[in-house]
C-alpha positions as CSV (number, residue, x, y, z in Angstrom):
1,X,0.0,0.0,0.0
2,X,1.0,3.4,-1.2
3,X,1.0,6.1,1.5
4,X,1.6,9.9,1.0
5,X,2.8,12.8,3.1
6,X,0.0,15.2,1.6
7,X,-3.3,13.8,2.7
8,X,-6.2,13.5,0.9
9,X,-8.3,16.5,2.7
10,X,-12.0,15.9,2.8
11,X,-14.0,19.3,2.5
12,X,-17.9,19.7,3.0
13,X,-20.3,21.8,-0.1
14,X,-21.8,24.9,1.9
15,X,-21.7,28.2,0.1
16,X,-18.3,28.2,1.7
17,X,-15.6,25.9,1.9
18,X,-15.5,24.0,4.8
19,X,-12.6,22.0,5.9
20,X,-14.0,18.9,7.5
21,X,-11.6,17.0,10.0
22,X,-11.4,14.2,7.9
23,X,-8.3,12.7,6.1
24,X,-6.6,10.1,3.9
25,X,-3.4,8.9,3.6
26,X,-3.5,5.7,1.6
27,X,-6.4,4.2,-0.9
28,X,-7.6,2.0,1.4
29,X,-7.9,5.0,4.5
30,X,-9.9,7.2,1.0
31,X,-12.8,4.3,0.4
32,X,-13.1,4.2,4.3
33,X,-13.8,7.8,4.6
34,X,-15.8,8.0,1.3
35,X,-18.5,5.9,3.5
36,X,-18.0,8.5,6.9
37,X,-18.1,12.2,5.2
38,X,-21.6,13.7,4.2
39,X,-23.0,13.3,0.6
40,X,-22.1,16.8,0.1
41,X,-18.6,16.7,0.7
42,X,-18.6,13.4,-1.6
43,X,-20.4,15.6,-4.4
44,X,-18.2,18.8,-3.8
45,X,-14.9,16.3,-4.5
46,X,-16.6,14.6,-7.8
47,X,-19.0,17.3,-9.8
48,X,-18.0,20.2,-8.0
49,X,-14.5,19.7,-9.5
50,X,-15.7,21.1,-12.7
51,X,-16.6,24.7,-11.0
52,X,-13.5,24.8,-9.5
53,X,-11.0,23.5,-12.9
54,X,-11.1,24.5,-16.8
55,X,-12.1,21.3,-18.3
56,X,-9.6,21.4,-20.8
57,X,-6.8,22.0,-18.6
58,X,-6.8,18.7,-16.4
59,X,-7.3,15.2,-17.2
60,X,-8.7,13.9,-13.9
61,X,-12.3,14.7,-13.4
62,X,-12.4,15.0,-9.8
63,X,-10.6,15.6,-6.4
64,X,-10.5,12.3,-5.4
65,X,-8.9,10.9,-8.8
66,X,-6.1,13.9,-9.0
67,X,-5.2,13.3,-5.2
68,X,-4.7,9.2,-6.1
69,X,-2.3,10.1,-9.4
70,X,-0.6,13.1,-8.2
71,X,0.0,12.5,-4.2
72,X,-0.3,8.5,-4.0
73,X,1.2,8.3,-7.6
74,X,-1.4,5.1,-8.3
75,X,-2.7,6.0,-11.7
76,X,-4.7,3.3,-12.4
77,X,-6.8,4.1,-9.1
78,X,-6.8,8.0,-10.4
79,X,-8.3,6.0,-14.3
80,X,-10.9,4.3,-11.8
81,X,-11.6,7.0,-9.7
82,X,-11.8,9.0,-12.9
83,X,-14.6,7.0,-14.3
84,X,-16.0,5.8,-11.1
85,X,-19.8,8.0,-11.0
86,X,-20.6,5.5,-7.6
87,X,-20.0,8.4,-5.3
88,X,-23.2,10.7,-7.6
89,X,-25.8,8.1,-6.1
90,X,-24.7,8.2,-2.4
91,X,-27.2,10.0,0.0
């Protein structure tokens, strides 16, 4: 298991950012957490990448799959995380 100085930083969807004191610092620490954090922090980290990041100018599609290429350096979990649209349906 991969393991990375720069954590994986949850954040919560309110009209402001809100840093919520959750972290990951390996895959298997990020699908644990996926099922703890509220929806909206899940939704922020997937669709809410694409208010935050010119489409054109990054090829990872969310938070969760730029954190797993850049900061674990696992791309194939980034390509899975990437397609992965699980995260949409949680409530």
């Amino acid at each position: 298991m991969r393991t990375t100085t720069r954590p994986f930083v949850f954040l919560g969807c309110v009209e402001l950012r809100q840093t919520l004191d959750v972290h990951a610092l390996d895959e298997r620490e990020l699908m644990h957490r996926l099922e703890e954090v509220p929806a909206d922090s899940v939704f922020f980290h997937t669709f809410g990448y694409f208010l935050r990041h010119r489409p054109f100018t990054t090829a990872y599609g969310n938070d969760f799959a730029r954190w797993a290429a850049l900061e674990i350096g696992d791309r194939a979990l980034a390509e899975r995380l990437r397609r992965s649209r699980r995260c949409a349906s949680t409530s």
